[in-house]
N, C-alpha and C positions, 0 to 999 in steps of 0.2 A: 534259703528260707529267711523270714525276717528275726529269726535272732534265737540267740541260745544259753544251753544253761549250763554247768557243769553238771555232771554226769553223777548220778548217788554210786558211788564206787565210795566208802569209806578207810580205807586202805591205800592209801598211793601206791605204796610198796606191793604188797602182795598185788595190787593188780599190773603190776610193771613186769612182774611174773609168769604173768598168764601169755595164753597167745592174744593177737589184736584184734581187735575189733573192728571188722568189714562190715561194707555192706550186702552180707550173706543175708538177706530176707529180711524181714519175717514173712511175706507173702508167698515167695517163690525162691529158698533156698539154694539158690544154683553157683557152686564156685565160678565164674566168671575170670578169674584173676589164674586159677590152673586148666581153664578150658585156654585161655592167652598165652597161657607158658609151656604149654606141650611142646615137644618140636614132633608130634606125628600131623600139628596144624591144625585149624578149624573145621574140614573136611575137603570133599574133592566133588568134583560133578564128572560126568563122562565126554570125553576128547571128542565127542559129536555135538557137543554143548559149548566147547570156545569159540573165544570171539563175538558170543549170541550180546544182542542189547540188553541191556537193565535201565530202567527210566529210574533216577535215584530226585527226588524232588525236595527238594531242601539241601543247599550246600553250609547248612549249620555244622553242629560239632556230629549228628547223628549220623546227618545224611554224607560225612566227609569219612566219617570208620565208616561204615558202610560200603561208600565207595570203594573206598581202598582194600576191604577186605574181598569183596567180590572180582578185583581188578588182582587179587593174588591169587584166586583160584580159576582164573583163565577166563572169566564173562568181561564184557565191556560196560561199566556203567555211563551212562548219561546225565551227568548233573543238571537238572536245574535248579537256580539262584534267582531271587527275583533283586537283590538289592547288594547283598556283599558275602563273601566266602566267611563266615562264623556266626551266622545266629546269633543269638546271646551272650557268644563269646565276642565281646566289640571295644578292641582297642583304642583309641582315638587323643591325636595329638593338638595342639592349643595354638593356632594359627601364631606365627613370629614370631613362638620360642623355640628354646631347644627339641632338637626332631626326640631324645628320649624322655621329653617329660609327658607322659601318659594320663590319661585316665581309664578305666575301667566302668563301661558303661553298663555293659551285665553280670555278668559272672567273675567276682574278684579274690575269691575263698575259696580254695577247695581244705576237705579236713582229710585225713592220712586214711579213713578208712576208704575212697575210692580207689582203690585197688586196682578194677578194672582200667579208668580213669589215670592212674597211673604208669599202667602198661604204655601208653600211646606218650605220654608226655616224656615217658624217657627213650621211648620210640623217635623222639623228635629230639630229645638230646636238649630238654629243658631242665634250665633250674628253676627249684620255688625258696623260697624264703619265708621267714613269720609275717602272718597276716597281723597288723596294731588293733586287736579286738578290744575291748575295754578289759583292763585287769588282767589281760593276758602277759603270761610271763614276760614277752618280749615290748611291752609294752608300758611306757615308761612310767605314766600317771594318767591316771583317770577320775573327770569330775563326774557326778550324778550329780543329776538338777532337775527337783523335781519340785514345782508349787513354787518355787522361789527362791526355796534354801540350796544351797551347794552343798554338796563334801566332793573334799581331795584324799586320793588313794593312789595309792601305790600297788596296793593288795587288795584284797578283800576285805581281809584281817582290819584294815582302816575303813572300812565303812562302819555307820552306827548300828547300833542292835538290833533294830526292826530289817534290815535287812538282813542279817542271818538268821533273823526267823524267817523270811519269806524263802532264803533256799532250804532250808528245815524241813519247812513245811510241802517245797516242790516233792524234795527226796522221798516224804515219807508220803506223798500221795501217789508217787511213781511204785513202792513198793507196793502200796496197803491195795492201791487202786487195777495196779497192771503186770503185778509180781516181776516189776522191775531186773530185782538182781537174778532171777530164774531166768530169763528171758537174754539178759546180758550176758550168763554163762554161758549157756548153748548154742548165742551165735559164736561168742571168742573160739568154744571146742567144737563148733562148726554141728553140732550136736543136731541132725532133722527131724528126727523123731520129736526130741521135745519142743522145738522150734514151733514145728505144726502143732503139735496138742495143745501148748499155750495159745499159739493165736487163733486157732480156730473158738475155742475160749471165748476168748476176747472177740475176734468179730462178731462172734452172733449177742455176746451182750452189749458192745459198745458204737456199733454201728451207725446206729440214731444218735448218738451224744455227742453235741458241741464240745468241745475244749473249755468252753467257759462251764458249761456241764459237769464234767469230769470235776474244773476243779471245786466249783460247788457242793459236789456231794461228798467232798473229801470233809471229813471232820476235820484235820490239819491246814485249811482254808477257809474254817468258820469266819476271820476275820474279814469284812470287806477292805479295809485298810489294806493287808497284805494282797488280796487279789488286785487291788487299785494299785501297788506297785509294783507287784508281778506283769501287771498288765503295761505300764509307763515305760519302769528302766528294766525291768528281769534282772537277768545277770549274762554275762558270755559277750553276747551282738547286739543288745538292745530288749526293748520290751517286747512284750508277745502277743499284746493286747491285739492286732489286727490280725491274729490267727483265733482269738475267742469264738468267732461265730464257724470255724472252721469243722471238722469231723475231727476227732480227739484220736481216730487211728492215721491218722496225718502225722501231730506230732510224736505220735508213740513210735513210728517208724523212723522218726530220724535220731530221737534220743535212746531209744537201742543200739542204735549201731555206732553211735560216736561222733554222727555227722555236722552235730554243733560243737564240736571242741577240736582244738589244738589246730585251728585253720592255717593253710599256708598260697601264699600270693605266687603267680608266674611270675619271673623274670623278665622284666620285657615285656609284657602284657600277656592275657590268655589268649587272643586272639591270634597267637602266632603258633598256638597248637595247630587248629584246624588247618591253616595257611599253610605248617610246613609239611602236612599232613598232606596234603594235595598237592605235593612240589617234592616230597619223599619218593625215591626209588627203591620197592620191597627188596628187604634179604633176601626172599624166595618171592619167584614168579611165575606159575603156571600159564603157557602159552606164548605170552608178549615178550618180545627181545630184550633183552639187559636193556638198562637204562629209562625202561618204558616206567612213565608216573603219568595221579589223574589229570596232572596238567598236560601233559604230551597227547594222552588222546584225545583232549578238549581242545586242542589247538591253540590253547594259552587260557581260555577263559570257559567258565561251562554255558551253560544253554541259560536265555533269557524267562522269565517269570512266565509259570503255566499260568492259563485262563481257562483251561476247561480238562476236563478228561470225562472221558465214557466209554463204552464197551463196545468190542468189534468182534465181529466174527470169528471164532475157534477161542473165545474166550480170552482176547486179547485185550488189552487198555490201550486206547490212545489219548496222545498228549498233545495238546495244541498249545505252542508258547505265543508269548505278547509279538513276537513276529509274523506270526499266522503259520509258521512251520507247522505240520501236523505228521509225527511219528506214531509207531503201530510197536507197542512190546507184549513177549511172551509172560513178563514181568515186570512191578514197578514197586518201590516204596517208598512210601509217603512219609514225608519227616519233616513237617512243615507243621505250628500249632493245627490240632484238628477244625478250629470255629472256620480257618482258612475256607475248609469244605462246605463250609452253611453257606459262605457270601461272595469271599472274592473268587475263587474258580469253578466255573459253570458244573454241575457237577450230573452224573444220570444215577436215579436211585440204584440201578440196576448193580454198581458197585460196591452195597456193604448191604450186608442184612439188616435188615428195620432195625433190629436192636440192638447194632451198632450205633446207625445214623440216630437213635433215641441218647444213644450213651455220651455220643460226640455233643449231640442239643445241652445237656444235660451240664456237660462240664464247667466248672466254677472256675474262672481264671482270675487270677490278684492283681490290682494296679501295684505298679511300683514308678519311683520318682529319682534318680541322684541328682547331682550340682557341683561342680568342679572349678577349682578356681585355680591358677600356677600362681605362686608367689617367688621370691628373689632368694630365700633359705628359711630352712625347719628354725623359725625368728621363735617357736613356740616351746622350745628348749634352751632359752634364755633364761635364767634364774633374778625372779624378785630377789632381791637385796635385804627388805623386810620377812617376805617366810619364809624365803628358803624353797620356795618351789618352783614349777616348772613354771611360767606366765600364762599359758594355754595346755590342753589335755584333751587327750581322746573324751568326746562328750557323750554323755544319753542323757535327755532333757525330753519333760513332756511340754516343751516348747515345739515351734515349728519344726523345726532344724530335726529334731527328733535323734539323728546320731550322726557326728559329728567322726570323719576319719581325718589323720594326721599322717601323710604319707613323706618319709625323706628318701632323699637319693646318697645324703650322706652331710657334714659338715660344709657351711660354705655354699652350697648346691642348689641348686633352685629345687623348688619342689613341689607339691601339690596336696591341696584341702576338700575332702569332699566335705563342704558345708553341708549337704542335707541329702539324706539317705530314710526317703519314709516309703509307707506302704497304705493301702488302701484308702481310707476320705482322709489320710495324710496327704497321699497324693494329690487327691483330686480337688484338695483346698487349692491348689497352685496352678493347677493343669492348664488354667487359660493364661498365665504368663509367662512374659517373654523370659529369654536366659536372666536376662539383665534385670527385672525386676524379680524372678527369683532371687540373686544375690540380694538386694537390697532387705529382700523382708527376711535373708537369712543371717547378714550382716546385722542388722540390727536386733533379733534375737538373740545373736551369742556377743552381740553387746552390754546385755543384759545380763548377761554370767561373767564375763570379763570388761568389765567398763574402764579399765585401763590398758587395754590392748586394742593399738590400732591397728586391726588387720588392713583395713583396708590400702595403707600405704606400702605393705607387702605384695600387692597384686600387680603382675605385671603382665596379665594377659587378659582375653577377655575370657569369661564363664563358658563351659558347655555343659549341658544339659541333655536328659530324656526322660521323655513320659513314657514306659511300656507298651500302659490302655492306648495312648495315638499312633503309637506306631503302626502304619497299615499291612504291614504284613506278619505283625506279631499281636496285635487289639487286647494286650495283657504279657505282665511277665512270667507266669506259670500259673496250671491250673493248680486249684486246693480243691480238693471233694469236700462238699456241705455232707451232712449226716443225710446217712440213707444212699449215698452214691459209690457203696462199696463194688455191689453189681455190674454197675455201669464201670467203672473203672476196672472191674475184673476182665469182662469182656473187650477191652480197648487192649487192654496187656495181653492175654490169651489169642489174639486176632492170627497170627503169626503161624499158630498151628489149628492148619485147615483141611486138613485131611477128611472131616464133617462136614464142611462146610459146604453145600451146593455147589455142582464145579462152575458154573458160571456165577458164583461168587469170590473167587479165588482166583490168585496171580497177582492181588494188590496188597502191599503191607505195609502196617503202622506201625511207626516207631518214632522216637522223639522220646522228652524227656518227658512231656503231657501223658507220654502212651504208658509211663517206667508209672512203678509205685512211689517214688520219689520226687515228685518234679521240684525243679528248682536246685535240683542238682544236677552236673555234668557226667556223675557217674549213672545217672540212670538215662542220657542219654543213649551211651555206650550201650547200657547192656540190653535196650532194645534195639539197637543196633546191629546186636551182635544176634538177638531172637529171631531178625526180620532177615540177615545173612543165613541161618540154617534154615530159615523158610524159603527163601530164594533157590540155595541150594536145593533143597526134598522135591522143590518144584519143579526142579530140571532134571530129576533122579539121580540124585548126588545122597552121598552121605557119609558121613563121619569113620573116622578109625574106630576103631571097638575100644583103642587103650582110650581113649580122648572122645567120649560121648558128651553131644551136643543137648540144648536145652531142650531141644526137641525129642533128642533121645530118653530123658531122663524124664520128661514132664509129667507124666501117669502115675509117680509116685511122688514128685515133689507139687502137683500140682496146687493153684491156690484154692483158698479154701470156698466153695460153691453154697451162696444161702438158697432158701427157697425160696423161687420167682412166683409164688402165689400171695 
């Protein structure tokens, strides 16, 4: 997401007490994290069903659990990748320096309530570490720059008064507005009952509301002042101001569950999830000899970028990649952004019901922008001599730059500056320039907050860069639903169980982090991942243990909440 807040939990302590805070719903309450830690497994299909094809199209973080889960219950998936093994998980190193000085071109925070999300990264035998968020414990000083003036912090507690009223007034709009701390108990004690009566609540009255909405009608945001800096710097990641035009149950979904705070970085990059992910040989493997991983049945690399798919005979998909190869499966799912389906792969209606292909039309996806530069050492934990502070600081400015990260590898060490980290007509101020003239107009805005710091003679590589929106086979970094796009996103998430569904609309499945109620997280990658693996499975006549019921098992009682389509 583009940025966060601390959490209205008033209490440190007692809430240190409680159990933690996942991402158990509010939508679709499903443990995901004890459906992962069973050892009766995710389910089983029938010994007439191994070895059968599965077309898995997208080798992102979705489409690679996916793989691998079907690849443990004895089916063979078929990767296709049109560009590189992780999606939005994308590592990337700075021509001529050290091979570990990284940047993190999408996903560089994950927060402790991906759980799901967790499973696989210690499946792969990663560490994380504190993400340098602004004011974050681990994080050593932080400036806000906002209009012109600076403040230096350490804390919070060091910023001026006007912003402690602005998180004041978040908290008490979170309570007054969306019964906050109700909603925060029942997912910590896992609680579904109230889970659903809250938000069903809440969806049929918030629906329609912008975020900038919500905070409008908060008496506690009478100020424009305060929504003007709520909107600039927030607090947490940055300001939130390019989620305003958003749907207000967007962000109520992430500040429930915790998934703006206490974020933690991979080791080594995210990117070597998915990688080792597809280069892992499962603990348990139904059918395939010891040793068998998705890399061994791909013969080193998966299948080249689809260009079309449509429907064959007994209700099958086929798949034609940019080779001209043309496969024929019992099943396929699709984990690749949905807009993919409007433009770049030929597509036959006959594949989703209208008001799917309405829902996929429909979906709002966000520009996002970073900027990376390697320098010689973290030179920005150098101390003035006159105050006593750090020289340079984790920044949020409603300058270009907009937020500013500070990454070391350690004393001494070369290290690395994401000079600019923005989101929507942030972005798209810049989108026609090169790496290199991005640097410059981001150099000279944080020259303007530090006019005695010459970064620029720290730079020892050149800048890399990404625009989201240009990327061609992602055309955005994640969708956000506009008000009114609850429907449409129910049906994109619910795809999976199709047992309704016309049988010649069945055998192809969504999933992605677009498809999760979360996007823009990794952990809702997963868990549509893991919705589209029991739909694969039900689809081959497979099914789950009784102790260890699947989401498909459970869905009729935890299902999301259905408005009326009149």
């Amino acid at each position: 997401m583009t940025s966060t807040v601390p959490t209205a939990v008033h209490d440190e302590q007692a809430a240190a007490q409680q159990p933690p805070l996942t991402m158990f719903g509010p939508d679709f309450p499903y443990a995901y994290d004890d459906y992962l830690a069973h050892p009766a497994g995710l389910g089983s299909i029938p010994a007439t069903e191994h070895g059968k094809e599965v077309a898995v199209i997208g080798g992102g973080l979705s489409g690679i659990v996916a793989a691998y889960e079907l690849m443990k219950m004895g089916l063979k998936p078929v990767v296709y990748e049109a560009d590189r093994i992780g999606g939005r998980l994308r590592t990337v190193g700075f021509e001529g320096c050290d091979p570990g000085l990284t940047a993190e071109m999408g996903a560089m925070r994950f927060p402790p309530c991906s759980t799901a999300l967790g499973h696989y990264i210690d499946k792969a035998g990663l560490e994380t570490e504190p993400f340098p968020n602004p004011l974050a414990p681990d994080t050593s000083s932080t400036v806000v720059d906002l209009k012109g003036e600076s403040h230096y912090a350490r804390t919070a507690e060091d910023l001026p008064e006007v912003y402690h009223q602005v998180n004041e007034a978040w908290n008490a709009t979170l309570d007054n507005g969306a019964r906050f701390g109700e909603m925060q108990r029942a997912i910590r004690e896992r609680d579904t009952d109230t889970i659903r009566k809250i938000w069903a609540e809440l969806v049929e009255q918030l629906d329609n509301q912008t975020f900038y909405g919500f905070l409008c009608a908060s008496e506690a945001f009478r100020s424009f002042r305060h929504r003007e800096i709520f909107g600039q710097v927030g607090f947490g990641t940055g300001g939130w101001d390019t989620d305003f035009p958003n749907s207000i149950l967007e962000i109520l979904r992430v500040v429930y569950t915790g998934a703006d705070d206490d974020h933690r970085g991979i080791v080594g990059g995210s990117q070597q999830l998915p990688v080792r992910l597809w280069e892992r040989e499962p603990d348990k493997c139904v059918h395939w000899p010891s040793g068998t991983t998705l890399k061994s049945l791909h013969g080193g690399k998966p299948r080249p970028a689809v260009t079309r798919l449509h429907r064959t005979a007994g209700n099958r998909v086929t798949v034609t990649d940019a080779t001209g190869d043309v496969r024929t499966y019992a099943a396929a799912i699709f984990t690749a952004q949905s807009w993919m389906l409007l433009s770049k792969i030929a597509c036959d209606e006959s594949l989703f019901p209208m008001d799917h292909w309405t829902a996929m039309e429909r979906t709002h996806y966000m520009e996002s922008s970073k900027l990376f530069i390697p320098v010689d050492r973290p030179f920005w934990k150098d101390i003035d001599p006159e105050t006593g502070r750090e020289v340079m600081s984790m920044t949020l400015t409603d300058r270009m730059t907009r937020g500013t990260y500070l990454l070391d590898n350690g004393p001494d060490r070369s290290a690395v500056i994401c000079l600019s980290y923005t989101w929507c007509d942030d972005s798209l101020k810049w989108l026609p320039l090169s790496a290199n003239e991005r640097m410059e107009v981001m150099l000279k805005s944080l020259a303007e907050i530090y006019p005695d710091v010459d970064i620029r003679r720290h730079i020892i590589g050149n800048p890399v860069t990404v625009s989201w929106e240009a990327e061609p086979y992602f055309m955005g970094a994640f969708k956000a639903n506009l008000p009114g796009h609850y429907r449409y996103q129910r049906r994109l998430f619910t795809h999976f169980m199709q047992d309704r569904l016309p049988e010649d609309k069945r055998g192809i499945f969504l999933a992605g982090d677009d498809i999760s109620w979360t996007a823009g997280w990794a952990e809702g990658a997963v868990q549509t991942a893991l919705n589209a693996v029991w739909g694969v499975m039900h689809h081959f006549g497979g099914a789950t243990d009784p102790s260890n019921p699947g989401p498909g098992d459970v869905y009729d009682r935890i299902a999301p909440v259905e408005l009326d389509e009149n």
